[in-house]
C-alpha positions as CSV (number, residue, x, y, z in Angstrom):
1,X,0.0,0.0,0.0
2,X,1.3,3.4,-0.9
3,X,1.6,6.5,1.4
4,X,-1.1,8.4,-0.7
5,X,-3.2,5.2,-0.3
6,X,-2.4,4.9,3.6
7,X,-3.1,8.9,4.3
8,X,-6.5,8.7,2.1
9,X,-7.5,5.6,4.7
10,X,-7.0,7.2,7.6
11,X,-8.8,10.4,6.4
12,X,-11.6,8.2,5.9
13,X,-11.6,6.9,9.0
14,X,-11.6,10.1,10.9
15,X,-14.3,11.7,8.7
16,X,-16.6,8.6,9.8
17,X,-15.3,8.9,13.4
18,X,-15.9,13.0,13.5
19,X,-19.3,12.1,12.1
20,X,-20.3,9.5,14.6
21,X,-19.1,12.0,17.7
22,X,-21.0,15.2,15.5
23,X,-24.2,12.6,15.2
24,X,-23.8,11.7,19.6
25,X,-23.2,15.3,20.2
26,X,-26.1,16.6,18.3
27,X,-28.8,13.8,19.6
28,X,-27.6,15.2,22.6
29,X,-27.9,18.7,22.1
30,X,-31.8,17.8,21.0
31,X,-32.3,16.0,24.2
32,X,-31.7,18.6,26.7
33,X,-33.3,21.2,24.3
34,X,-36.5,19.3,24.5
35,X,-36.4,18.7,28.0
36,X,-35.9,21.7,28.4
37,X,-38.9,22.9,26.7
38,X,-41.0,20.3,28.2
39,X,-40.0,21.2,32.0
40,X,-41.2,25.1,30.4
41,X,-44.4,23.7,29.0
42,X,-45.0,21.3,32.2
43,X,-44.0,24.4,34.7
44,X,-46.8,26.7,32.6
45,X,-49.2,24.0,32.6
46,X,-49.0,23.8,37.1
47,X,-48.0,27.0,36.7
48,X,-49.8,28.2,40.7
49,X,-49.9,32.0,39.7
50,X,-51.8,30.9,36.4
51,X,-54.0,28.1,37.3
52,X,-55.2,28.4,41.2
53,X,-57.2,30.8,42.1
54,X,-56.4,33.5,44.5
55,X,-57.5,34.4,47.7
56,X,-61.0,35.5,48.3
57,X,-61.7,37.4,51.7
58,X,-65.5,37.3,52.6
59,X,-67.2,41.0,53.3
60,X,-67.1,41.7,57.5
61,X,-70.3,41.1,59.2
62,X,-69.7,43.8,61.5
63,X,-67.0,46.3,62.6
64,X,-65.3,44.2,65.0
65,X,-64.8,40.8,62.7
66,X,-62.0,40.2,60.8
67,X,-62.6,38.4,57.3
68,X,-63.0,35.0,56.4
69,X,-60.6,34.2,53.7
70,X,-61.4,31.6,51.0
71,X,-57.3,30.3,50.6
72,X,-56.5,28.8,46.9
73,X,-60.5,29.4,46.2
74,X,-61.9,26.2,48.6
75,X,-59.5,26.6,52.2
76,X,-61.6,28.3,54.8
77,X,-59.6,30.7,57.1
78,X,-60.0,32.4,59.6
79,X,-57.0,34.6,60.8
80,X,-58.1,34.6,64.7
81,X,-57.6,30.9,65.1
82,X,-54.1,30.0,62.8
83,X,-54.2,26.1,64.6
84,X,-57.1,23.5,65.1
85,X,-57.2,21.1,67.7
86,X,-57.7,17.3,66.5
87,X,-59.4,15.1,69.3
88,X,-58.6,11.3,69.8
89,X,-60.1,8.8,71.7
90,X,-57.8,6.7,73.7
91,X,-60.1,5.3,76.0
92,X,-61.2,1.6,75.8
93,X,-63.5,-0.2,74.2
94,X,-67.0,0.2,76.2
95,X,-69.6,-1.9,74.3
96,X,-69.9,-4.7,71.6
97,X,-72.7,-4.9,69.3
98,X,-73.7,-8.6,68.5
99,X,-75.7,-9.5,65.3
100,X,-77.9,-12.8,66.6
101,X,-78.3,-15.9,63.9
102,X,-74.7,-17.1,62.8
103,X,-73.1,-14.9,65.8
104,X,-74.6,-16.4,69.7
105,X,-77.3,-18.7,68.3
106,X,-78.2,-20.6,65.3
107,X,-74.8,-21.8,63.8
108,X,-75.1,-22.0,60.1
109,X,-77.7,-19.6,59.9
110,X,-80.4,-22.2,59.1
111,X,-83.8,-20.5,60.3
112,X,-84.0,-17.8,57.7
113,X,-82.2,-19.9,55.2
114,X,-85.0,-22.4,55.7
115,X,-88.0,-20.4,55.3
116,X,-86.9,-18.4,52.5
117,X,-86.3,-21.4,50.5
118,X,-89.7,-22.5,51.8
119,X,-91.6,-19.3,50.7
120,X,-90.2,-19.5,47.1
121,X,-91.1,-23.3,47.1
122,X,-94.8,-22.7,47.6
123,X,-94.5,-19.7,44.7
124,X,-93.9,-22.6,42.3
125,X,-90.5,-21.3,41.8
126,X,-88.0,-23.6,43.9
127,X,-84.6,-22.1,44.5
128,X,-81.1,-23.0,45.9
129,X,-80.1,-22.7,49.6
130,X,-76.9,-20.6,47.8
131,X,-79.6,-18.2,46.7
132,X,-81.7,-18.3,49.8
133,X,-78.8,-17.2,51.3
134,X,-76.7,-14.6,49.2
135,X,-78.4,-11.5,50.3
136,X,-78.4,-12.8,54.5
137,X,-77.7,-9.9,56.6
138,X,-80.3,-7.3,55.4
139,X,-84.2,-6.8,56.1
140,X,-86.1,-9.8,55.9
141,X,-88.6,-7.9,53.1
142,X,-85.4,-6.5,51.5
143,X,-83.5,-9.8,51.6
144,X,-86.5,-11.6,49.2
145,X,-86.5,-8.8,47.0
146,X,-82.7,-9.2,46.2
147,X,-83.3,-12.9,45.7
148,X,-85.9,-12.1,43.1
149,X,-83.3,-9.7,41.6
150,X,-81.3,-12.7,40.7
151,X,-80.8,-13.6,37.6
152,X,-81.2,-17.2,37.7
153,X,-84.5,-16.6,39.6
154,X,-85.8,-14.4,38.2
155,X,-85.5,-16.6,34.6
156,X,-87.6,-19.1,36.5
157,X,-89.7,-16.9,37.8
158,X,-90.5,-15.6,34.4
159,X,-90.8,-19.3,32.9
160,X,-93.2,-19.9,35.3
161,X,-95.1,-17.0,35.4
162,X,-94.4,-15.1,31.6
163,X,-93.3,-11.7,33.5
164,X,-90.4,-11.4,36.1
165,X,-91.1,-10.7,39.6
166,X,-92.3,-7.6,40.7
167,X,-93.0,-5.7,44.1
168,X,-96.5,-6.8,44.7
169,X,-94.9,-10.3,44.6
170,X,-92.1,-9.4,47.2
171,X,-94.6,-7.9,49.3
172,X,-97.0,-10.8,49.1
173,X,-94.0,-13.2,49.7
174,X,-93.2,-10.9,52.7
175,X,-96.1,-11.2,54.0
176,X,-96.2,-15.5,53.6
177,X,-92.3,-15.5,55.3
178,X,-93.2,-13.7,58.4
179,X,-95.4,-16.5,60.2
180,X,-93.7,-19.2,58.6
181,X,-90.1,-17.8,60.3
182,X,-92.0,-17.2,63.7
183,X,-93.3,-21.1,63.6
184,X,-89.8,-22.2,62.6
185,X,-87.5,-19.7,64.2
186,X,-87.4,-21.4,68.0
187,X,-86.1,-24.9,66.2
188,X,-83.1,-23.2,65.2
189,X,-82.7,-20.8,68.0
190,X,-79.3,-23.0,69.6
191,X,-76.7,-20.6,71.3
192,X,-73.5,-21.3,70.1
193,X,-71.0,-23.1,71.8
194,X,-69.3,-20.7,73.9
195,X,-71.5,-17.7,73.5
196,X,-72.7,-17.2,76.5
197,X,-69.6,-18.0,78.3
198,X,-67.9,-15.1,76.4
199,X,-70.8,-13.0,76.7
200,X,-70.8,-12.9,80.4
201,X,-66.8,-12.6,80.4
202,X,-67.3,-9.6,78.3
203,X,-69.9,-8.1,80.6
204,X,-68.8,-8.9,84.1
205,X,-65.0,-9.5,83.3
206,X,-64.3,-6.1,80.9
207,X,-67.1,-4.2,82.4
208,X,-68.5,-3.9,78.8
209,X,-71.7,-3.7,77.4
210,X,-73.3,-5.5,75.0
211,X,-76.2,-4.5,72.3
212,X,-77.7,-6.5,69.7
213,X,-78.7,-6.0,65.7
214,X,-80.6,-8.0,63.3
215,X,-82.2,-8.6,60.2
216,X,-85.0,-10.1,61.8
217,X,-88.4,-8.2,62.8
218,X,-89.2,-7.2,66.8
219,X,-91.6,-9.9,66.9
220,X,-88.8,-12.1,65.8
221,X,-86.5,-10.8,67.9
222,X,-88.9,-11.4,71.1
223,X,-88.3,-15.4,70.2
224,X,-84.9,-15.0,70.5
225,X,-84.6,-13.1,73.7
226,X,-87.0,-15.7,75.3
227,X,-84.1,-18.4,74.1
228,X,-81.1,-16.3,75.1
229,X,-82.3,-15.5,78.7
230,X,-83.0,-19.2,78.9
231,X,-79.7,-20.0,78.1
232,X,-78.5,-17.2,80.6
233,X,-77.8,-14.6,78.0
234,X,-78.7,-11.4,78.6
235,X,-77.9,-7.9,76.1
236,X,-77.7,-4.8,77.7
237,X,-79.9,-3.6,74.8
238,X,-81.9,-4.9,71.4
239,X,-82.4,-3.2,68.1
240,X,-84.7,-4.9,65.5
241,X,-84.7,-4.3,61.8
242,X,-88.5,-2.5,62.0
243,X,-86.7,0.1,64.7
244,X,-84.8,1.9,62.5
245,X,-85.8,3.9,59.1
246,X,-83.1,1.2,57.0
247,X,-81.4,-1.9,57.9
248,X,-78.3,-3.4,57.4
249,X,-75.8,-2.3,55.3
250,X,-76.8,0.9,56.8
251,X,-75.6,2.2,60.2
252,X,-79.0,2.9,62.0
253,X,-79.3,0.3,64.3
254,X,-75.4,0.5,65.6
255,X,-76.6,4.1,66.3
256,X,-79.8,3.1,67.9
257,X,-78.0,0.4,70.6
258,X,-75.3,3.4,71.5
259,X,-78.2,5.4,72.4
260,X,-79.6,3.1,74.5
261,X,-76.8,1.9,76.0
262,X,-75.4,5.3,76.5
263,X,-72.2,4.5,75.0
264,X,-69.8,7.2,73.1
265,X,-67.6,8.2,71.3
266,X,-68.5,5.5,68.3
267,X,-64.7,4.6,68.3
268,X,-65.4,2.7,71.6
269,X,-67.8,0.0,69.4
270,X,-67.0,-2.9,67.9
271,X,-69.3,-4.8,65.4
272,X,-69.5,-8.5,65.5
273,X,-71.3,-10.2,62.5
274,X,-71.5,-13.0,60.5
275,X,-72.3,-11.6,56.9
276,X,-70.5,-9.0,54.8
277,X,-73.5,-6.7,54.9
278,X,-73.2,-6.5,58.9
279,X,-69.7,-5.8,58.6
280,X,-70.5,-2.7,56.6
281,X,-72.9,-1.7,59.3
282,X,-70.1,-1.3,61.7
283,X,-68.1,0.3,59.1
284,X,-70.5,2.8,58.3
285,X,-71.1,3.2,61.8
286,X,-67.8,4.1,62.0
287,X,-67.2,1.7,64.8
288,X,-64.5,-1.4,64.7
289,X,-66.1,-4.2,63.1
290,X,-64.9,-7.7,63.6
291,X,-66.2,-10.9,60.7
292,X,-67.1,-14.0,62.2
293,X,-66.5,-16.7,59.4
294,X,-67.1,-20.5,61.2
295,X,-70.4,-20.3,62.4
296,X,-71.8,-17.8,60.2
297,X,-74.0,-18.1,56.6
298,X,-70.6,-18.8,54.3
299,X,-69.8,-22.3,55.8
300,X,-73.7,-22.8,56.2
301,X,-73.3,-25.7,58.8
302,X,-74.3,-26.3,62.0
303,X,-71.7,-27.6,65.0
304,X,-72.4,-31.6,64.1
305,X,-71.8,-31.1,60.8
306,X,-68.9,-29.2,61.0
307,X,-67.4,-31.8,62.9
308,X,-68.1,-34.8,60.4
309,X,-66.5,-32.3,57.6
310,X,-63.6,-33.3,55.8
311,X,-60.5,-31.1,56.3
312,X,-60.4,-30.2,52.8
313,X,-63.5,-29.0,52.2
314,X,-63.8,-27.0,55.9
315,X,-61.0,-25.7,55.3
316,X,-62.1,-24.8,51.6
317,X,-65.5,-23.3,53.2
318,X,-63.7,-21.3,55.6
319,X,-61.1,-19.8,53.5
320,X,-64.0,-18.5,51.5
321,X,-66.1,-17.2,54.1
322,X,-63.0,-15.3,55.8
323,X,-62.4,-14.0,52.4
324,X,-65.8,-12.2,51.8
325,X,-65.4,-10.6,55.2
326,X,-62.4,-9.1,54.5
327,X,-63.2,-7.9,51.5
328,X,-66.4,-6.5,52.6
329,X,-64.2,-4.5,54.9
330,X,-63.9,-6.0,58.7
331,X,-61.0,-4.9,60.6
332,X,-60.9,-8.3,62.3
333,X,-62.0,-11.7,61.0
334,X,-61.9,-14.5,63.1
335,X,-63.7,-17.8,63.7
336,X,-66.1,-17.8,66.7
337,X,-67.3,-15.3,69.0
338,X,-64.9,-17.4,71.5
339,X,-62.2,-15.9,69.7
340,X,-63.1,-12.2,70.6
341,X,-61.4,-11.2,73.6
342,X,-58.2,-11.1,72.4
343,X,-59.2,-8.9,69.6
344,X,-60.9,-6.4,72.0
345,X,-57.6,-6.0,73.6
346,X,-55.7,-6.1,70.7
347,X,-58.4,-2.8,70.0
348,X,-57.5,-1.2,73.2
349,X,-53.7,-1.3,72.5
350,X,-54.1,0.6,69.2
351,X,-56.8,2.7,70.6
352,X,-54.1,4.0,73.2
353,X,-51.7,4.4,70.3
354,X,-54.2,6.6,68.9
355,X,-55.5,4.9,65.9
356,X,-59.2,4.8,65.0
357,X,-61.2,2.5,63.0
């Protein structure tokens, strides 16, 4: 190879080199320069000066006030009190509200369960105990008219019938359920083992009190307080679904026992309940509210037949049932009543940590 030859190369070379770096350099340069312009464009778009509104001081309502000031256009202020004081309760727990069926009697749930499919039956429209159950928690009245609201039901309904249920047939049903669960409810009424036990611990032994709700009706309800006392337990106080202007999910009849127990604030509640629409009463309540998934309407079985359950499927129906109270919102779920104590001091301890429900 010549010298001319050589130098031409290595020209080459460095023109391809130079032109590589000038190619990095300049994807570079265009890079920062539209960062750059985007951090500008982003800065104009949150831009405070440009885009939130400015103070707003209300006219004085006499001589002596000074003005309310609207801060950013929605802050309230007022310049005679610059700090708020924020009030925590970190007292102890001072009442439990227990839901009945699934909760201190009846394990499984059976009574309602029961009649429901039994009103349905006589409609000419059988249905499953799965849908007898679904809706367990609410008003009895309100609890057939969601089962009509199924779809599976209501396609039988309107094979049967050539229309789909409506309210005259939820009323009439209503109407059919009520003596049927007062002839029934008594057979079912069993405390649960270890209800009363940690009923009268709560009372006597944490100086608590303890009010009741229910989906069932104050006739209803009478049943059960005959069976309870009988069994030696006693409430401090009883709410019935008909008390209050709307059942469970909403928070009426949480409300209605602290009155009539006297008990406040509402962070010194908890909710014990079976179904997830009970554990949305105490959440709405604002109370602690605490699942109950063994003896409640998810595993559907009574103590006997619990016990002859294979491990696989208990375990299979508990998982699920601890899984829909979660989800429906409890701060606790656990399996019996028997297992409350423990939670109502693990409640204490973060009550006097200043935590809230």
């Amino acid at each position: 190879m010549g010298i001319s030859s050589l130098i031409h190369g290595l020209n080459q070379n460095w023109l391809k080199t130079e032109a590589k770096m000038a190619r990095i350099v300049l994807q570079r340069t265009v890079q920062q320069l539209c960062k750059r312009r985007q951090g500008s464009v982003l800065a104009s778009m949150f831009s405070t000066s440009q885009y939130e509104p400015e103070d707003r001081k209300f006219e004085r309502t006499d001589r002596l006030t000074k003005p309310l000031t609207h801060r950013h256009g929605h802050l309230l202020s007022n310049p005679r009190t610059e700090f708020r004081t924020v009030h925590k309760y970190q007292g102890k727990l001072k009442a439990v509200v227990l839901d009945w069926a699934g909760t201190v009697v009846d394990c499984g749930v059976y009574a309602p369960a029961v009649a429901f499919a039994e009103v349905f039956k006589a409609e000419g429209v059988p249905i499953t105990m799965e849908e007898a159950r679904e809706p367990m928690g609410t008003h009895k009245k309100v609890h057939i008219r969601k089962i009509t609201e199924l779809e599976p039901v209501r396609r039988r309904w309107f094979e049967r019938y050539g229309a789909c249920p409506n309210e005259d047939d939820v009323e009439r049903m209503y109407n059919n359920f009520v003596p049927l669960q007062l002839t029934c409810l008594r057979d079912y009424a069993k405390m649960i083992d270890g209800a009363v036990e940690t009923a009268e611990y709560i009372q006597k032994g944490l100086g608590m009190k303890i009010g009741s709700t229910t989906g069932f009706t104050s006739e209803m309800v009478n049943i059960l307080k005959e069976v309870a006392n009988e069994a030696g337990y006693f409430p401090d106080a009883y709410v019935a679904a008909d008390e209050v202007p709307q059942a469970r999910p909403y928070p009426y009849m949480v409300w209605a026992n602290c009155i009539k127990l006297d008990v406040n604030p509402i962070q010194a509640v908890v909710k014990v309940d079976d179904t997830a629409d009970g554990v949305k009463e105490g959440i709405l309540a604002g109370c602690w509210s605490v699942g109950l998934a063994r003896t409640g309407n998810y595993v559907a079985l009574n103590e006997e037949e619990i016990s002859q359950l294979p491990t696989e499927d208990y375990e299979r129906r508990l998982a699920r049932s601890y899984d829909i109270l979660a989800s429906a919102g409890a701060h606790y779920v656990i399996d019996t009543i028997n297992d409350l104590p423990p939670v109502i001091d693990d409640i204490n301890r973060r009550l006097a940590n200043g935590e809230s429900p």
